[in-house]
C-alpha positions as CSV (number, residue, x, y, z in Angstrom):
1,X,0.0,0.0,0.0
2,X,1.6,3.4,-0.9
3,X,0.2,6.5,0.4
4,X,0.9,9.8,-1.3
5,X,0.4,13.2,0.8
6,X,2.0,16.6,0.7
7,X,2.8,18.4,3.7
8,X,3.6,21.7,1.6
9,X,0.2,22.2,0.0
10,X,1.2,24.9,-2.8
11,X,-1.8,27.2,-4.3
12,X,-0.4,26.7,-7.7
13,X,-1.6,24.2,-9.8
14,X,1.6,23.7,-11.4
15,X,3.4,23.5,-8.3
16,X,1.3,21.3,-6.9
17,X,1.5,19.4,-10.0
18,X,5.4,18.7,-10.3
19,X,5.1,18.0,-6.2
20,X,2.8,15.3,-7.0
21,X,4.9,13.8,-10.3
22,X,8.0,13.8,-7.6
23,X,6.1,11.9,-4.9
24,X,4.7,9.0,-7.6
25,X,8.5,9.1,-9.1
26,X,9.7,8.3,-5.5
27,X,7.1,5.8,-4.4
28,X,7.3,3.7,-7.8
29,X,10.8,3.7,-7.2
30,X,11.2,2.9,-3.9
31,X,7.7,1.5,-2.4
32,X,6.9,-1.0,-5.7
33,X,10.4,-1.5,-7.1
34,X,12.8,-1.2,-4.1
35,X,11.1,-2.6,-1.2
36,X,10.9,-6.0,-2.6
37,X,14.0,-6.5,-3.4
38,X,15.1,-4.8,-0.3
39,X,12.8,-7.6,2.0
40,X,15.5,-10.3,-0.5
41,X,18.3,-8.3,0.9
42,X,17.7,-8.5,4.4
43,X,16.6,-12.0,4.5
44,X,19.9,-12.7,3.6
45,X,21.6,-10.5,6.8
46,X,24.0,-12.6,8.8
47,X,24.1,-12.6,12.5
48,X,26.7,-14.1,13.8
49,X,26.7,-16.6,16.3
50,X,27.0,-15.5,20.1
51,X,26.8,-17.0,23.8
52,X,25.1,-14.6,26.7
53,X,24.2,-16.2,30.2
54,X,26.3,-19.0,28.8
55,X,24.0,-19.7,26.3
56,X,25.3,-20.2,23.2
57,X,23.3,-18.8,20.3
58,X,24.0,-19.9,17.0
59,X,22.6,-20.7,13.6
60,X,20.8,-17.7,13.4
61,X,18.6,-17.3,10.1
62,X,16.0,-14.6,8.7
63,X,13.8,-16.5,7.4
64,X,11.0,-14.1,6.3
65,X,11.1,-9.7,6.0
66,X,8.0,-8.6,4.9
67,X,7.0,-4.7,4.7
68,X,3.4,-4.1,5.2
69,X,2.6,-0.6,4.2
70,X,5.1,2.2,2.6
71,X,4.0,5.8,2.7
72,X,6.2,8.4,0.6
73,X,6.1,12.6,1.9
74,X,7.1,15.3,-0.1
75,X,9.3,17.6,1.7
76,X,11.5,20.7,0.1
77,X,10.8,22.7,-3.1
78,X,10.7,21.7,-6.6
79,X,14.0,23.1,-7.5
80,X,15.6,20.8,-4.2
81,X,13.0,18.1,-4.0
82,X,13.3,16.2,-0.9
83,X,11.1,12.9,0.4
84,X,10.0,11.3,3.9
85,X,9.5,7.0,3.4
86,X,7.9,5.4,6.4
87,X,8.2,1.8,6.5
88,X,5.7,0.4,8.4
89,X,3.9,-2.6,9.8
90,X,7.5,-4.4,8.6
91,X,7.8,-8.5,10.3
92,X,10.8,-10.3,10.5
93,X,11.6,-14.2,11.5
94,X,14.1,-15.4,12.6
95,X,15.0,-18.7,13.7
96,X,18.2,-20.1,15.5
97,X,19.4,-23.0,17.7
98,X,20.2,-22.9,21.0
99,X,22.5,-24.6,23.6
100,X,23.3,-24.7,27.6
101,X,24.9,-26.7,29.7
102,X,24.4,-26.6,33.7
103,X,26.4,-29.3,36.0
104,X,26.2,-32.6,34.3
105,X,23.1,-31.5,32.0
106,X,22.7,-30.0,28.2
107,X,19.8,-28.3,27.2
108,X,19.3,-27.9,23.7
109,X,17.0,-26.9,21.0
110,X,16.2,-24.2,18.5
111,X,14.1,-20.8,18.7
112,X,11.4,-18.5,16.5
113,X,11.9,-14.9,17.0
114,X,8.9,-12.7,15.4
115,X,9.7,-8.5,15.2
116,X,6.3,-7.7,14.9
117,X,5.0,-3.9,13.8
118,X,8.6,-2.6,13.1
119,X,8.9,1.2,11.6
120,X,12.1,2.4,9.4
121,X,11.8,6.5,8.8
122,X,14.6,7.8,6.0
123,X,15.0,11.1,5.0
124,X,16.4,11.5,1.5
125,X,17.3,14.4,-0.9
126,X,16.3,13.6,-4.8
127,X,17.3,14.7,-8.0
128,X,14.5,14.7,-10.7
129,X,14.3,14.9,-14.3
130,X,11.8,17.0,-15.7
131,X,11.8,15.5,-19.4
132,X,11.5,11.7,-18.2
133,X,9.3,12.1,-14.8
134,X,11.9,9.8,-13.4
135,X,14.4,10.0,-10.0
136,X,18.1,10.0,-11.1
137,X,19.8,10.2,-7.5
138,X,18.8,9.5,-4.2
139,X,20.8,10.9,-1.3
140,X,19.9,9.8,2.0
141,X,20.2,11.9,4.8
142,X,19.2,10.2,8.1
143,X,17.9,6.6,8.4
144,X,16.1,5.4,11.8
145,X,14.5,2.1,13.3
146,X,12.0,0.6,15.6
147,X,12.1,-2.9,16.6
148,X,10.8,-3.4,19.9
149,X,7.9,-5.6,20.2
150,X,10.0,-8.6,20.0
151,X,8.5,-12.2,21.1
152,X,10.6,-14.9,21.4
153,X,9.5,-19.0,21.6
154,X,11.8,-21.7,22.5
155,X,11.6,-25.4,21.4
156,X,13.4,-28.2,23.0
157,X,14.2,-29.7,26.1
158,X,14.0,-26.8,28.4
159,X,12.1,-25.9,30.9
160,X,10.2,-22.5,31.5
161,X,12.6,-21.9,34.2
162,X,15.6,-22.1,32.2
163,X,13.6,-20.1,29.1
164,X,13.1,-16.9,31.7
165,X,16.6,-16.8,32.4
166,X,17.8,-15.7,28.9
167,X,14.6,-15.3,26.6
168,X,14.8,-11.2,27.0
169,X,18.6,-11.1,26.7
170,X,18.2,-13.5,23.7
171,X,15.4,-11.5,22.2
172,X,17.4,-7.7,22.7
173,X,21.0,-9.0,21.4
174,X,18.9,-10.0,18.2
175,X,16.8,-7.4,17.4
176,X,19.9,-4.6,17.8
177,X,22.0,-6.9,15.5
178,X,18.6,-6.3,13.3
179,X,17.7,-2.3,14.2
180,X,21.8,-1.9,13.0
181,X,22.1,-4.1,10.1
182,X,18.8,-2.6,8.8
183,X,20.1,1.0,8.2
184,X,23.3,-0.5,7.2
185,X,21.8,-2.3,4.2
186,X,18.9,0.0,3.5
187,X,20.9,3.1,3.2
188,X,23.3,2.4,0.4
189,X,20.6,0.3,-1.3
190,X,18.2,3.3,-1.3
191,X,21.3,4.9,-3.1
192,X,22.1,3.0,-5.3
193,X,18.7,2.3,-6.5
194,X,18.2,5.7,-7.0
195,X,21.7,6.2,-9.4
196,X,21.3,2.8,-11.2
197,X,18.0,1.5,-10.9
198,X,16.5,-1.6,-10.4
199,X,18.3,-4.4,-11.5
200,X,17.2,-5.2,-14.8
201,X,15.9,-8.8,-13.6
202,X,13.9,-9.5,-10.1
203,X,16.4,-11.8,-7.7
204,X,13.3,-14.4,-7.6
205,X,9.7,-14.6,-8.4
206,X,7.1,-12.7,-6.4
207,X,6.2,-14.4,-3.2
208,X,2.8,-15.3,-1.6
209,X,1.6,-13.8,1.3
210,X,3.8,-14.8,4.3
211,X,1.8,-14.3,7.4
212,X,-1.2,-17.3,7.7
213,X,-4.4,-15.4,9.3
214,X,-5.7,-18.8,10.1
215,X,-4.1,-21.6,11.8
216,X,-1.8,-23.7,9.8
217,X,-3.1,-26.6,11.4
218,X,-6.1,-28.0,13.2
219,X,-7.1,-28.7,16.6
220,X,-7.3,-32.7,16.9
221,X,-10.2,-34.0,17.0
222,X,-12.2,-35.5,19.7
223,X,-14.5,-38.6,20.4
224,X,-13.9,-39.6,16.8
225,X,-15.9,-36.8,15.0
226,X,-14.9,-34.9,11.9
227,X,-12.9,-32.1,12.4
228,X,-14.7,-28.7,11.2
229,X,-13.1,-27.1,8.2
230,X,-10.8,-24.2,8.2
231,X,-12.4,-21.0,6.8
């Protein structure tokens, strides 16, 4: 979804005219053609394996990066165009293994981490040709992240009392490797996008929707009778 607004509303037509061709340059660019290829970037970030609580964290995977909505502002004048993108409503998964060892013991097992409702705000000067109503340069000036509502679940042979001692440790380490690699791939991405273009073939065919809004699998059933179907 790409929402176009003007927070400069201009009484001349024509004004308000090129603000308008700037802000659908910038969100064809970046919300249809950049984002997805952006979510293929991140999904292939590496975190690197690391022990807290002497818990050793490892295997770590994003499995799925999926921005939900991406709204594009028009900031500056015509003659120094500018644009605010919010990402919002971004998920990420991530999945790992886990191990610990306490006296003669080893508990083991692997982990789902789900960012949930994550928000990425750049600022970004643009350059803009008049003759081809396309961007040819895209300087970003400031790129900032929100991450926080971070849920963690832990598979295995572990017990609850064992999960409570690292599962928020686990969950922050992770999700400010993600808030910091986020920026550092976006950013020269956004750039580089905006000099060269898209690449001239996507990195894989478009994907389904990611994020089941029923359950993936049914309840068993009871007594022997026929389990209802799933709308």
């Amino acid at each position: 979804e790409v929402k176009v607004t003007s927070e400069e509303p201009e009484e001349h037509h024509e004004i308000h005219k090129r603000q308008l061709e700037i802000v659908n340059a910038a969100s064809g660019l970046i919300c249809d053609v950049g984002i997805p290829l952006l979510e293929d970037r991140l999904e292939n970030l590496y975190i690197p394996t690391f022990t807290v609580s002497g818990v050793r964290v490892s295997s770590i995977d994003v499995k799925v990066v999926d921005v939900g909505e991406c709204e594009v502002r028009f900031r500056g004048s015509i003659t120094n165009p500018s644009v605010s993108v919010s990402l919002s409503n971004i998920y990420i998964k991530i999945t790992g293994r886990y191990r610990r060892k306490i006296l003669f013991f080893t508990f083991k097992g692997s982990w789902t981490l789900e960012v949930r409702n994550g928000h990425l705000n750049v600022d970004a000067t643009l350059k803009f040709d008049l003759s081809t109503r396309k961007i040819t340069s895209i300087d970003v000036n400031s790129c900032d992240d929100d991450f926080t509502d971070v849920k963690v679940r832990f598979h295995g042979s572990i017990s609850a009392f064992i999960i409570n001692l690292f599962r928020g440790k686990i969950s922050r380490i992770v999700s400010k490797q993600v808030e910091d690699k986020v920026c550092e791939v976006g950013v020269p991405f956004l750039e580089n996008l905006g000099t060269n273009g898209p690449p001239l073939a996507p990195t894989r065919p478009p994907r389904p929707t990611r994020r089941p809004t029923t359950r993936p699998f049914p309840r068993p059933c009871r007594g022997g009778r026929p389990c209802p179907e799933i709308p």
